[in-house]
N, CA, C and O of each residue as an XYZ file, in Angstrom:
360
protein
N       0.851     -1.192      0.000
C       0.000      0.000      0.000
C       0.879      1.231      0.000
O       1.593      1.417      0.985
N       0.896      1.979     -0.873
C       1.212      3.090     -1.367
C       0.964      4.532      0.238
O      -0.079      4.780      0.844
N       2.088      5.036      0.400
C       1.747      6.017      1.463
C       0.954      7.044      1.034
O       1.519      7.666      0.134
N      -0.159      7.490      1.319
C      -1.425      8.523      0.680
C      -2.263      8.777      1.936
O      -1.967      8.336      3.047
N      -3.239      9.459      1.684
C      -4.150      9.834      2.840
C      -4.886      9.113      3.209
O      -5.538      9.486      4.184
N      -5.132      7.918      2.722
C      -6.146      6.605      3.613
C      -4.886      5.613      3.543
O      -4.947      4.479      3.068
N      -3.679      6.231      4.110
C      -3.118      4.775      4.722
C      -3.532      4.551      6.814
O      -3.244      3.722      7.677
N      -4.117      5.512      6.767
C      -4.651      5.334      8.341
C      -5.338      4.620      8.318
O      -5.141      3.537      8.869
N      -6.689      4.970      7.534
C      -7.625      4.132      7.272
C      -7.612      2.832      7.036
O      -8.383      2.071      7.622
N      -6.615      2.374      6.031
C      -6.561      1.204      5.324
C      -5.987      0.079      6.312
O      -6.159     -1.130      6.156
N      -5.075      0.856      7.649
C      -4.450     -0.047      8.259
C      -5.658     -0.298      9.698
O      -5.386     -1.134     10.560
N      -6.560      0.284      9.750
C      -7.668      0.050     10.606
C      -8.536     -0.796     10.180
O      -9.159     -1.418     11.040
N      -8.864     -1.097      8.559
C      -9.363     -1.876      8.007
C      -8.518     -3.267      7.672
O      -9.004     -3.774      6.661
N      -7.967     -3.654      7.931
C      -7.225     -4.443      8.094
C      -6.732     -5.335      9.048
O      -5.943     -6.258      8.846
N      -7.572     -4.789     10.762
C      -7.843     -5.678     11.622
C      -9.038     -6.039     11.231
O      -9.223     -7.193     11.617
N     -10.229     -5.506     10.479
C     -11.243     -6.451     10.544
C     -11.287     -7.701      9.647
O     -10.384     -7.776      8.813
N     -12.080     -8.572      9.681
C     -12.274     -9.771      9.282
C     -13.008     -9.473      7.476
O     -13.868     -8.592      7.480
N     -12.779     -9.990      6.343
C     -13.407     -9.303      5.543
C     -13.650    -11.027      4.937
O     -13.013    -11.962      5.422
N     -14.723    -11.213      3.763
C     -15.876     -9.681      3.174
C     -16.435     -9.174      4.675
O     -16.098     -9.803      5.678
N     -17.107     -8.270      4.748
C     -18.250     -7.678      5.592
C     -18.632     -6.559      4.658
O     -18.003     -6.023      3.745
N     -20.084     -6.317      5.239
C     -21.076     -5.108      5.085
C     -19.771     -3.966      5.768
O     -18.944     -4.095      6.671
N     -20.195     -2.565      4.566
C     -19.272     -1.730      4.724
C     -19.960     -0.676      4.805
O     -20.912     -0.877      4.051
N     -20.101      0.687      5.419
C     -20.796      1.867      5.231
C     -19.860      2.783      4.942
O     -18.823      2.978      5.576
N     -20.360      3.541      3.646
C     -20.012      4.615      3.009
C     -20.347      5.654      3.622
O     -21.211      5.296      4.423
N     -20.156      6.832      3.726
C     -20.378      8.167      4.228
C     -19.985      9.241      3.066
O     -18.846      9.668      3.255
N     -20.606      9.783      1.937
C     -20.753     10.936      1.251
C     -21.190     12.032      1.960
O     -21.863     12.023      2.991
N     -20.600     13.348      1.104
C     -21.409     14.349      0.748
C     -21.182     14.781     -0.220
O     -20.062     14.928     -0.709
N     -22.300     15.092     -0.719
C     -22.045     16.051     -2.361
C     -23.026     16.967     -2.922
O     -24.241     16.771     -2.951
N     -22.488     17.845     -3.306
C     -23.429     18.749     -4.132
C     -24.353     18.400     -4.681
O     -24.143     17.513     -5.509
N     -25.971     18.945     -4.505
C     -26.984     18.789     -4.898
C     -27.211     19.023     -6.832
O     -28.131     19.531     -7.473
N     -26.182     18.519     -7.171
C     -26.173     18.070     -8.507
C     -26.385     16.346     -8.871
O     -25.775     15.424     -8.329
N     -27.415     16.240     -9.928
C     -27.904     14.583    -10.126
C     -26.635     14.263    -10.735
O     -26.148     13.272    -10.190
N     -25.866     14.765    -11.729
C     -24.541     14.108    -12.441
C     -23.676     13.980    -10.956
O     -23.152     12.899    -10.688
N     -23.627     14.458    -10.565
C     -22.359     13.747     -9.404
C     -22.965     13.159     -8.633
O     -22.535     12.047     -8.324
N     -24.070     13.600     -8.077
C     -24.748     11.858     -7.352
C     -24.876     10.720     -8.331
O     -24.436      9.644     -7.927
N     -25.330     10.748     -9.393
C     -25.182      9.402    -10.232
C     -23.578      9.142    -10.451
O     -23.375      7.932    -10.555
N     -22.771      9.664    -10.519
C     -21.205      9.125    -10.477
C     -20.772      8.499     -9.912
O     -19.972      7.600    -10.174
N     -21.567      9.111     -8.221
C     -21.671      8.668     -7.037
C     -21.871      7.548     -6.965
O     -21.080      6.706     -6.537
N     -23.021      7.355     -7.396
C     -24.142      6.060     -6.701
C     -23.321      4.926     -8.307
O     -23.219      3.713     -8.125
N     -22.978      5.370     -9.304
C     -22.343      4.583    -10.111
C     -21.663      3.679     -9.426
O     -21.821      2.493     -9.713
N     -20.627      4.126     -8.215
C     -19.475      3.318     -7.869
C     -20.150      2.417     -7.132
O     -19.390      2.227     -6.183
N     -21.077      1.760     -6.976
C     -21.897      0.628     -6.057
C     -21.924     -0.363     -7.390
O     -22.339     -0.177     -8.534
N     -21.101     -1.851     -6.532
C     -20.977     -2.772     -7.496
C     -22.176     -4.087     -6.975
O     -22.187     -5.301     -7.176
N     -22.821     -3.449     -6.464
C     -23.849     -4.926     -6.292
C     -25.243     -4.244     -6.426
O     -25.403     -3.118     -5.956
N     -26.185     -4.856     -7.014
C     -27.769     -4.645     -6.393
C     -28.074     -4.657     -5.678
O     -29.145     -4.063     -5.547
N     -27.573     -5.219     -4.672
C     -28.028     -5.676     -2.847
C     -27.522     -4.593     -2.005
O     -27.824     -4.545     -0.813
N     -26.751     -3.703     -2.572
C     -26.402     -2.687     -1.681
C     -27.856     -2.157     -1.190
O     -28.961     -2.613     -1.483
N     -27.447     -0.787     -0.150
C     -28.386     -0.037      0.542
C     -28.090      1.311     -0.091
O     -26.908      1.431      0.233
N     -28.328      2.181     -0.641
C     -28.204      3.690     -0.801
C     -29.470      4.845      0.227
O     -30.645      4.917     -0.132
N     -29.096      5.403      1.102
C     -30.207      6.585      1.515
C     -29.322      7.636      1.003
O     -28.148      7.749      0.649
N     -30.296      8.302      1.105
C     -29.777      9.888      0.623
C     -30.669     11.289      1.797
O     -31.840     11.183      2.161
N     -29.938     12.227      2.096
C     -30.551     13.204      2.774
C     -30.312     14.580      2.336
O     -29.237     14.954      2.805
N     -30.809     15.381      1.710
C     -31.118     16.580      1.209
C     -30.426     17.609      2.820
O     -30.710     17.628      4.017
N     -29.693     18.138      2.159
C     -29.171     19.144      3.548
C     -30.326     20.627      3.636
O     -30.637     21.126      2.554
N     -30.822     21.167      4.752
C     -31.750     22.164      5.063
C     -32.344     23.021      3.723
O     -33.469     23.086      3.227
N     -30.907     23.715      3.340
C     -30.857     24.571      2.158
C     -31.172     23.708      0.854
O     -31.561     24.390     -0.094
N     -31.089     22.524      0.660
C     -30.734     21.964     -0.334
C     -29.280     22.211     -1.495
O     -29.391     22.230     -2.721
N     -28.317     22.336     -0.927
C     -27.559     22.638     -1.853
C     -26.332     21.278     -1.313
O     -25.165     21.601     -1.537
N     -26.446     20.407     -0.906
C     -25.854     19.242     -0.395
C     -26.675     17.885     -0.295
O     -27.863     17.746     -0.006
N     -25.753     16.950     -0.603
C     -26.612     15.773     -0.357
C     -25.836     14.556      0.519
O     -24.718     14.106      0.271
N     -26.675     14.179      1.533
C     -26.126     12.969      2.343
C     -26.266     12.279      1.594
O     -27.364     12.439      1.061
N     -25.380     11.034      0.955
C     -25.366      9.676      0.714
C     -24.851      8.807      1.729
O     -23.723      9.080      2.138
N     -25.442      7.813      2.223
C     -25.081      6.910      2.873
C     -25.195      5.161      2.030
O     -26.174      4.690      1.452
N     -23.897      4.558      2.234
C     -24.427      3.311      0.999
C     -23.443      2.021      2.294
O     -22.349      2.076      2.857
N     -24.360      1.200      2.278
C     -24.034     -0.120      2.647
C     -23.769     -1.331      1.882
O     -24.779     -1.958      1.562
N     -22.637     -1.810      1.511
C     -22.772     -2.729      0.818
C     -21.083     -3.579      1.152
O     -19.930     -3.312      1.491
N     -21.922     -4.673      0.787
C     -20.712     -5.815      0.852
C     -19.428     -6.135      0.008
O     -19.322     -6.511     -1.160
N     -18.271     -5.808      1.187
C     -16.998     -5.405      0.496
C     -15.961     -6.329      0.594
O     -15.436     -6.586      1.677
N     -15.683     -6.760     -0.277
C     -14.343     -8.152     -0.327
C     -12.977     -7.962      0.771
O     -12.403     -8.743      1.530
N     -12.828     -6.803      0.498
C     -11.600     -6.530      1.482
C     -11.386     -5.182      1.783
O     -12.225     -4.307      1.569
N     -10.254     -4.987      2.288
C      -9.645     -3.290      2.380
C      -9.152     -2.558      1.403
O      -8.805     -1.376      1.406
N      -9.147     -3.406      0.507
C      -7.983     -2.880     -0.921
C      -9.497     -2.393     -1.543
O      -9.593     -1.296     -2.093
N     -10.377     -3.075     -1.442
C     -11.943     -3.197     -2.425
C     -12.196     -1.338     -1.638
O     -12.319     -0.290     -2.273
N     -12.198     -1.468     -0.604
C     -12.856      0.123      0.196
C     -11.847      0.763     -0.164
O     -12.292      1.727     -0.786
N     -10.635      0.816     -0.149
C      -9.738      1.898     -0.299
C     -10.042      2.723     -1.544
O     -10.224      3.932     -1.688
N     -10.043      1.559     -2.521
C      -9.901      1.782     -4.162
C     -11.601      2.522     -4.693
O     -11.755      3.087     -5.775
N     -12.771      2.326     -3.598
C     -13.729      3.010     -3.696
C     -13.750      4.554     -3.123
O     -14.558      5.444     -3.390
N     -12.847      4.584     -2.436
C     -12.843      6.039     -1.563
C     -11.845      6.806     -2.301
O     -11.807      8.020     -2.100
N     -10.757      6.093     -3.403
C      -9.915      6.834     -3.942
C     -10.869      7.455     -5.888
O     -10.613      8.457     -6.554
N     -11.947      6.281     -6.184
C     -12.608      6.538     -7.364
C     -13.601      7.489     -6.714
O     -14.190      8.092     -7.610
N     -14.091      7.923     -5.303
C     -15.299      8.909     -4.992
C     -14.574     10.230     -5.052
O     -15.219     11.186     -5.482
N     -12.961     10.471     -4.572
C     -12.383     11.182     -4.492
C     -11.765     11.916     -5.796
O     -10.869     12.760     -5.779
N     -12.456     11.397     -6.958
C     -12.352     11.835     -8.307
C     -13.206     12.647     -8.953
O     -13.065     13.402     -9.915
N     -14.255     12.323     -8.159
C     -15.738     13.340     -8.461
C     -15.484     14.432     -7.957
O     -15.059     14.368     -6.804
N     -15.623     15.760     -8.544
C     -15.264     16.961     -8.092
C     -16.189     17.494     -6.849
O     -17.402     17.301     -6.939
N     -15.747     18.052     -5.877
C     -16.867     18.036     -5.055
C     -17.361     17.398     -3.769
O     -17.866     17.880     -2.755
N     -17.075     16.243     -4.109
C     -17.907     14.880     -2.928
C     -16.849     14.420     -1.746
O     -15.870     13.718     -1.998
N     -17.142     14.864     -0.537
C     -16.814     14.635      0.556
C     -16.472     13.504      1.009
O     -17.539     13.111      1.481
N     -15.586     12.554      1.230
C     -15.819     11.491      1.660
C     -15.717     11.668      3.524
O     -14.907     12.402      4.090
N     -16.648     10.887      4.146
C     -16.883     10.848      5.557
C     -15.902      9.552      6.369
O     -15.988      9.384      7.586
């Protein structure tokens, strides 16, 4: 693993036991093209997606649950969300 800003992360994920159910934490601009970019990166049907409209509406909670092979599988999703201009990862 490459030294970058989720090597904290990656080494916390790495005591757990994997596959497991994984929760995502977004935010992003209340634009549909970057939430669909968003919600693109979900590789199963069985996932969970909610979404929450922030007060103003100019933000959007995504929250996505879904079942993840390993740590390399989450890393490599938080580094393709981090490509979308905009979107927060939590």
């Amino acid at each position: 693993m490459q030294e970058d800003k989720f090597k904290n992360l990656y080494e916390k994920l790495q005591e757990q036991s994997w596959p497991a159910v994984y929760m995502f934490k977004f935010i992003a601009p209340a634009d549909n093209h970057k939430v669909g970019l968003l919600e693109a990166l979900v590789n199963s049907n069985e996932a969970v997606i909610s979404r929450k409209t922030s007060k103003k509406g100019t933000y959007i909670s995504i929250t996505i649950q879904e079942m993840m092979i390993s740590a390399e599988e989450v890393i490599n999703r938080y580094r393709a969300a981090a490509e979308i201009e905009g979107v927060i990862s939590l």
